[in-house]
N, C-alpha and C positions, 0 to 999 in steps of 0.2 A: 575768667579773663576780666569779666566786670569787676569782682572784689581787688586784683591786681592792679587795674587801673587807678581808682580809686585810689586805693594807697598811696600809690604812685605819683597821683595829685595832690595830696595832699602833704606829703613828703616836699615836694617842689613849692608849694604854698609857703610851708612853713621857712625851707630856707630864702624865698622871696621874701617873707617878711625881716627875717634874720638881716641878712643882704640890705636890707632897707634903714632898719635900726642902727648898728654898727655905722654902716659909711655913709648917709647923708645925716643921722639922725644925734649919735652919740661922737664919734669922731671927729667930724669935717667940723664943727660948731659946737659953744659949750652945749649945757644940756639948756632945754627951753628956747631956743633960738632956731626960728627956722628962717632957710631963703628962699623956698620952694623948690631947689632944685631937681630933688627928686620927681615932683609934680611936673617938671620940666622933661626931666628924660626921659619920665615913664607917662606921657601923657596919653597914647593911648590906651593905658592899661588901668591908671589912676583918675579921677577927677578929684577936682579940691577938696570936695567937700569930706572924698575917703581917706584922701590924707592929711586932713586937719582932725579928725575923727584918729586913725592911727597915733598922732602924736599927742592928743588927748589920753587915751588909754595908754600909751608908755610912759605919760609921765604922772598916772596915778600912784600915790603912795602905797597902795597893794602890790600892781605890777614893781615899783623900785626893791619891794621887801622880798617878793621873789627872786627876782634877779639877783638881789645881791645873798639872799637863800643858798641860789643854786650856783653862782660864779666862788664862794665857801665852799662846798659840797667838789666841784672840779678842782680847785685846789688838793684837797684833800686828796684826791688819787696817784698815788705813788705809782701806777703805770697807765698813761694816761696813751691814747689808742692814738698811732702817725703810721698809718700804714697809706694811705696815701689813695690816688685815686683807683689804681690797679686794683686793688683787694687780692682774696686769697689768691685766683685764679692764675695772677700773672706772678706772683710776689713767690710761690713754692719751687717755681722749675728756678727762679734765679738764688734762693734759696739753697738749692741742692747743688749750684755751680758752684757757689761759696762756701759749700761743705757745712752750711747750718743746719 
């Protein structure tokens, strides 16, 4: 149960940070430009100082050559995975009502 958790957490971490890069970070504002907002919403979960640190490290020139690495790399894939939040469990009985 302990190693399940775990995971678990850290799975949810990582799309919390994802979550944070994309829509306050990359999208809402060019790149380099912060308003705080996200400091704002997530204040009790952030303090400043984690999120000037965070936006530090995504705009190092190592983390940019990853990213744009790995958003290459997903291009690449000619079947790229939309099954959505259901997963197998819900997505096989409507499967088999649709005769696939």
């Amino acid at each position: 149960m302990y190693k399940l958790t775990i995971k678990k957490m850290g799975k949810l971490h990582r799309d919390f940070r994802n979550r944070l890069r994309t829509g306050f970070f990359y999208k809402t504002r060019p790149v380099g430009q912060d308003s705080g907002e996200a400091y704002v919403k997530y204040k009790g979960i952030l303090t400043q100082d984690v999120w000037e640190d965070f936006i530090a490290r995504s705009m190092t020139p190592e983390f940019q050559e990853l990213s744009d690495k790995n958003k290459q790399a997903a291009l690449l894939n000619i079947y790229p995975h939309h099954m959505g939040r259901s997963g197998y469990a819900l997505s096989i009985p409507k499967w088999k009502d649709q005769g696939l």
